[in-house]
N, C-alpha and C positions, 0 to 999 in steps of 0.2 A: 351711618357715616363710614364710609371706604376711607381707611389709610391706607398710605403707601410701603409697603414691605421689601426688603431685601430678601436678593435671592436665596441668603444664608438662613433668613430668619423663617421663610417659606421651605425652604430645605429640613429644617430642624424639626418644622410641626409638623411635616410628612413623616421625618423618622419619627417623633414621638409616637403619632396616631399609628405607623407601621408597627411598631416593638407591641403599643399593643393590644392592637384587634389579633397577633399571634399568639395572646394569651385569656382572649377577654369570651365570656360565653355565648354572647350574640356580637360577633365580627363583623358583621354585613354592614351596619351603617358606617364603621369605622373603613373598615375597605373602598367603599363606595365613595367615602367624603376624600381617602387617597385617591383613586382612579379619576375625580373630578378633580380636583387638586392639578395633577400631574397633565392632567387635557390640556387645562387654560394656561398651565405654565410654557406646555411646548407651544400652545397656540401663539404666547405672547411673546414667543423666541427668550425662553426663559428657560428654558432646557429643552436637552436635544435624544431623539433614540442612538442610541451608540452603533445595539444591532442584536440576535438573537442568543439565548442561551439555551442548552439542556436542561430541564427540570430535574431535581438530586431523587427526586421519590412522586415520579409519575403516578397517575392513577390505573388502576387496573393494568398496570402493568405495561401498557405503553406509550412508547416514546412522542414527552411533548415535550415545547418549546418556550420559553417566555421571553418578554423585549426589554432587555437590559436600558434604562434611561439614566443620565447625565442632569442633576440639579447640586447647584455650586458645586462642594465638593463632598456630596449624596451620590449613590447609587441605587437607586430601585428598581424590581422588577416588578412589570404589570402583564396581565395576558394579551396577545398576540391579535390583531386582527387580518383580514386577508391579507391584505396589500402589503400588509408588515413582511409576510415572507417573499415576496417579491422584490420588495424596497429595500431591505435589512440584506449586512451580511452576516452568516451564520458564527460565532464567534465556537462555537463547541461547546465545552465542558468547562462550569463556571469554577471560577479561580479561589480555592479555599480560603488562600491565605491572606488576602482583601477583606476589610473590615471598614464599615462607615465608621468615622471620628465620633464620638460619644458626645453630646451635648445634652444637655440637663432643660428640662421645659417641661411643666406639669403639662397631664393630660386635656386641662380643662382650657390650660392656655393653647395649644395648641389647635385644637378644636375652633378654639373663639376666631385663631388668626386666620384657619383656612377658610369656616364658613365666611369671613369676614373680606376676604381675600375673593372668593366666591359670589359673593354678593346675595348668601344666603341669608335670611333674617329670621324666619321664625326656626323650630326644635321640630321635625316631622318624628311625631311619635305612632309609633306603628303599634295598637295593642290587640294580644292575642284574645281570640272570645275565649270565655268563660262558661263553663258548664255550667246551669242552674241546678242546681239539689234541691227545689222543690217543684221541679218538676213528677205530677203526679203518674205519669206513663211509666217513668224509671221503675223497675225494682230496687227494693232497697241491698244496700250490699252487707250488711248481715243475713248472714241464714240459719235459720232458727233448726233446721233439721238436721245437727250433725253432730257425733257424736258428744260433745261437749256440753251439749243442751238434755242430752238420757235421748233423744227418740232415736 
């Protein structure tokens, strides 16, 4: 069942899942559930690209850009596609002293409202394979020849 959501309340569980897939050890679904998030919203004239920023600590040392977005009164940046630089204008070097409004939403709420919002339904769990330890080709990883053992 789709409920209907406010831009604020859609604003809020981007910043939650934002704050922290910046802290979390596998950030990739957390990012992705924003970058889907922030599509459908500009899709549905629910927020707007503003225009482009400098990156504070590029990779390998150079110079990228990201695309400053507008949701209520949220500011996130997401990576850049072509047309972005075309379409955007370059805004320079992002503004330290701007801080999103702090708003309180556990993690799990947040998650619920945007898959919900999305019109995602089931949990894509992605698991990593598993070495088997009985496998009989392996060597075993003790080694019985060294000095510890006399030979």
């Amino acid at each position: 069942m789709q409920r209907e959501y406010c831009d604020e309340q859609l604003a809020t569980a981007i910043y939650t899942v934002n704050r922290h897939a910046k802290t979390a050890p596998d950030n990739k679904p957390l990012y992705e559930l924003k970058r889907l998030a922030l599509e459908k919203m500009i899709l549905d004239s629910r927020a707007k690209k503003i225009g482009l920023h400098f990156v504070k600590n590029p990779r390998f040392s150079k110079q990228q850009s990201s695309v400053l977005i507008q949701c209520a009164d949220y500011y996130f940046h997401t990576l850049p596609k072509k047309d972005d630089f075309a379409t955007l204008p370059h805004l320079g070097h992002l503004d330290d002293s701007y801080r999103n409004p702090q708003r309180k939403m556990s993690l799990n709420t947040a998650r619920n409202v945007l898959k919900d919002y999305l019109g995602i339904k089931t949990q894509q769990i992605v698991k990593k394979e598993t070495v088997s330890t009985s496998n009989p080709k392996k060597k075993p990883l003790v080694n019985n020849t060294s000095y510890f053992y006399g030979h």
